[in-house]
C-alpha positions in Angstrom: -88.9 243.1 -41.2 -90.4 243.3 -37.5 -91.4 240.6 -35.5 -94.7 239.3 -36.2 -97.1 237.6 -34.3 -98.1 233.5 -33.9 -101.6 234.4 -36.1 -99.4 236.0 -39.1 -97.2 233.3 -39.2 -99.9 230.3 -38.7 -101.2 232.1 -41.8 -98.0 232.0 -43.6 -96.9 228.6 -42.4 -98.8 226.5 -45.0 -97.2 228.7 -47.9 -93.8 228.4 -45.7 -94.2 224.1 -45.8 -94.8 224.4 -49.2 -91.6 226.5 -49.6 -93.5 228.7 -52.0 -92.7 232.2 -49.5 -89.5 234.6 -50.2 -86.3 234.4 -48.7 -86.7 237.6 -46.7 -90.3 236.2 -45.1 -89.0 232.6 -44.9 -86.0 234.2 -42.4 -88.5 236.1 -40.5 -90.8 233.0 -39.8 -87.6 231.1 -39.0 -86.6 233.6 -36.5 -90.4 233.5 -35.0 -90.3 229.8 -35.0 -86.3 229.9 -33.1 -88.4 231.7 -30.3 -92.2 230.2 -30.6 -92.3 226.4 -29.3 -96.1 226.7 -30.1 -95.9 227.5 -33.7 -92.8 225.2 -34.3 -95.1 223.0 -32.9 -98.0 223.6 -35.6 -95.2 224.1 -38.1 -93.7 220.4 -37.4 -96.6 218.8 -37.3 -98.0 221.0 -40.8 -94.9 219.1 -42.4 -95.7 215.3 -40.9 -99.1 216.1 -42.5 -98.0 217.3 -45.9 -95.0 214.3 -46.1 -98.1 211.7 -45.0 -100.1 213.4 -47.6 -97.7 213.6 -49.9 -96.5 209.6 -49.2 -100.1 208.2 -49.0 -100.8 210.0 -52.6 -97.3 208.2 -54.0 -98.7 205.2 -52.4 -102.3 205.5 -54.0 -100.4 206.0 -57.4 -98.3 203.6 -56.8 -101.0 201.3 -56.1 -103.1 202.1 -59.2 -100.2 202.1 -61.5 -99.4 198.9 -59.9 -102.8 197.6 -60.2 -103.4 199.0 -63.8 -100.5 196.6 -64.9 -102.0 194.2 -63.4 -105.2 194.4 -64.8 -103.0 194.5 -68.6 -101.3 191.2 -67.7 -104.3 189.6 -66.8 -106.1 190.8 -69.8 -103.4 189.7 -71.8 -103.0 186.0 -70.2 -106.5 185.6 -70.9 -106.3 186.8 -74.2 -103.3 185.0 -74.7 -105.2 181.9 -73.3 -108.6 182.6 -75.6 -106.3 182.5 -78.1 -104.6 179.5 -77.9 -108.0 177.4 -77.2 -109.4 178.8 -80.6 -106.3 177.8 -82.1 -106.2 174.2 -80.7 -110.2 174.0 -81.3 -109.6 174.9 -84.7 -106.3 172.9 -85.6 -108.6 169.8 -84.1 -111.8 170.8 -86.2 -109.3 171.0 -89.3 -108.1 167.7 -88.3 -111.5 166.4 -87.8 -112.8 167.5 -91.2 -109.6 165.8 -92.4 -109.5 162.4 -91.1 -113.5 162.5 -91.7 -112.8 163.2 -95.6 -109.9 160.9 -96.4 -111.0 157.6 -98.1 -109.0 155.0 -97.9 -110.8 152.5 -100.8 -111.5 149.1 -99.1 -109.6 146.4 -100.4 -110.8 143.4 -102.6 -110.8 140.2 -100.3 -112.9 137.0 -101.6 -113.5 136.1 -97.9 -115.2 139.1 -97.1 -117.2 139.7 -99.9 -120.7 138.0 -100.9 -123.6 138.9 -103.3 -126.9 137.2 -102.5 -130.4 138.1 -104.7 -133.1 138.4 -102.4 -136.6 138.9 -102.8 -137.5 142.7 -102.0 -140.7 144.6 -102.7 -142.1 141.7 -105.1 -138.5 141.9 -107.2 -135.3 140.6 -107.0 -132.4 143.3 -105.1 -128.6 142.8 -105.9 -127.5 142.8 -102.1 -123.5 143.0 -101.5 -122.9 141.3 -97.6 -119.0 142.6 -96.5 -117.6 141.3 -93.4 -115.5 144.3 -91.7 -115.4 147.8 -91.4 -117.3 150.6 -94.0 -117.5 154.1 -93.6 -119.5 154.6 -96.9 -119.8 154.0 -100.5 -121.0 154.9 -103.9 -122.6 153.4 -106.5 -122.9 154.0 -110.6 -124.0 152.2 -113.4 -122.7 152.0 -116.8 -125.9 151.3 -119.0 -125.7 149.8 -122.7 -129.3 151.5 -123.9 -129.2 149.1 -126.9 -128.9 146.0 -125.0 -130.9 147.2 -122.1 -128.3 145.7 -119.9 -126.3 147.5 -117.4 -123.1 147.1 -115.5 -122.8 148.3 -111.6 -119.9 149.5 -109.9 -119.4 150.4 -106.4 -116.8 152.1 -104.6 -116.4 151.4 -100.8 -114.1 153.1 -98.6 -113.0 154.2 -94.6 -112.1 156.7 -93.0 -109.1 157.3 -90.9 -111.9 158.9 -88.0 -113.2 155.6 -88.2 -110.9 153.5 -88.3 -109.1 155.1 -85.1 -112.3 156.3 -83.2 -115.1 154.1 -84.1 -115.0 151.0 -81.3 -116.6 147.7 -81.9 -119.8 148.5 -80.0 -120.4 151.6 -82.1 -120.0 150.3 -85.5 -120.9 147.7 -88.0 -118.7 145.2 -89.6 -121.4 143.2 -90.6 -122.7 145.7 -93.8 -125.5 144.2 -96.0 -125.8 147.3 -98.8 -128.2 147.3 -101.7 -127.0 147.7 -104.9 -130.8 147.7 -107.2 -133.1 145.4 -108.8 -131.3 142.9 -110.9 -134.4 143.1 -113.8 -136.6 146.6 -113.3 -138.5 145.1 -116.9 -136.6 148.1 -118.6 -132.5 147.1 -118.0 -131.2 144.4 -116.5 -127.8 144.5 -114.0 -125.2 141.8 -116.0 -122.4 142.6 -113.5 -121.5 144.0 -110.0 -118.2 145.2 -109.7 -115.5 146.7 -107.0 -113.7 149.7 -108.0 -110.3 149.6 -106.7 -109.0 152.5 -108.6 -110.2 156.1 -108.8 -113.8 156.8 -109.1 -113.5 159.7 -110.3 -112.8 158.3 -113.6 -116.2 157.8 -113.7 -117.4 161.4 -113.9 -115.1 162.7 -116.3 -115.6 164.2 -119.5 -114.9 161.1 -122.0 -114.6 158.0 -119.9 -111.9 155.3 -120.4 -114.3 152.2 -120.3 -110.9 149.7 -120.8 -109.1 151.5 -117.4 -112.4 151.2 -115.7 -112.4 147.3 -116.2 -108.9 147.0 -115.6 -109.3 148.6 -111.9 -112.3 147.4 -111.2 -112.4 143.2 -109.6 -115.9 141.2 -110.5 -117.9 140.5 -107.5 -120.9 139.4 -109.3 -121.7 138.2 -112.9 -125.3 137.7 -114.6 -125.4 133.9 -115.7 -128.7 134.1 -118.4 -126.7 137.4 -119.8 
């Protein structure tokens, strides 16, 4: 091939950077270029260009890749995080609900139990007075429809919430609770007693009357009866 001139090869150079041009035009540029200072001039600088380019792009990617896995690790800390505050939330709700739920039954003590009769709405209320902590209670009655009498029976209990969270100033260990009129001119109460067993006996099917005496302590007895 003949020489050729400086615009011929600044029109081949960019395909000559890019090393895309055949071996027989690649050795005539290079021969041009051993003899042009001008246009090894453009060509050098052409290649500065296309390495910066081709070095800020890597950097770019690098950047984004670098950025992208950033962004995952995050996302994942904070899911990891959510996570682990949904789990302790709930594992503390769970053992809320639990230590809420679990009675312990309240002990028979003669210095901490008293029944009084007091005068209340123009009749005469059973009233239990306990001195110390109560986180509830429940009451049934056994009736004898032939004798219109009727025996009472109350179950008190805590809680292990309360017993652990509730302070002096917040709770009451002073509990006056009524139990019902002792004579409502239809049944009168004979007896007011503490279950200290399982109340549940009390709701089942065919009910064991003798066990329900036997696990049950007499707080209060009718004396007319």
């Amino acid at each position: 091939m003949d020489k050729i001139s400086c615009q011929v090869v600044n029109d081949l150079l960019p395909l000559y950077v890019d090393d895309v041009v055949s071996e027989e035009t690649r050795t005539v540029i290079e021969n041009h270029l051993t003899e042009c200072r001008e246009c090894t001039i453009k060509a050098e600088r052409m290649k500065w260009n296309m390495e910066k380019e081709i070095k800020e792009k890597a950097a770019q990617a690098e950047k984004k890749a670098l950025l992208s896995a950033r962004e995952k690790i995050r996302k994942k800390r904070i899911m990891t995080a959510v996570i682990s505050v949904i789990s302790v939330t709930l594992v503390m709700i769970l053992a809320a609900f639990i230590m809420r739920n679990i009675r312990i039954p309240i002990k028979y003590d003669a210095n901490n139990f008293r029944v009084k009769i007091e005068e209340e709405y123009d009749e005469e209320w059973l009233y239990l007075y306990y001195d110390g902590l109560v986180s509830g209670h429940n009451l049934v009655g056994m009736a004898d429809s032939e004798r219109h009498e009727e025996q009472m029976y109350i179950e008190m209990y805590t809680t292990p919430w309360d017993e652990i969270f509730k302070n002096k100033e917040s709770r009451s260990d002073k509990n006056r609770i009524g139990i019902c009129p002792i004579d409502d001119g239809r049944i009168k109460v004979t007896e007011l007693r503490l279950i200290t067993g399982d109340l549940r006996m009390m709701y089942a099917p065919s009910r064991d009357y003798d066990q329900l005496m036997e696990s049950s302590v007499l707080l209060w007895e009718r004396n007319d009866k």
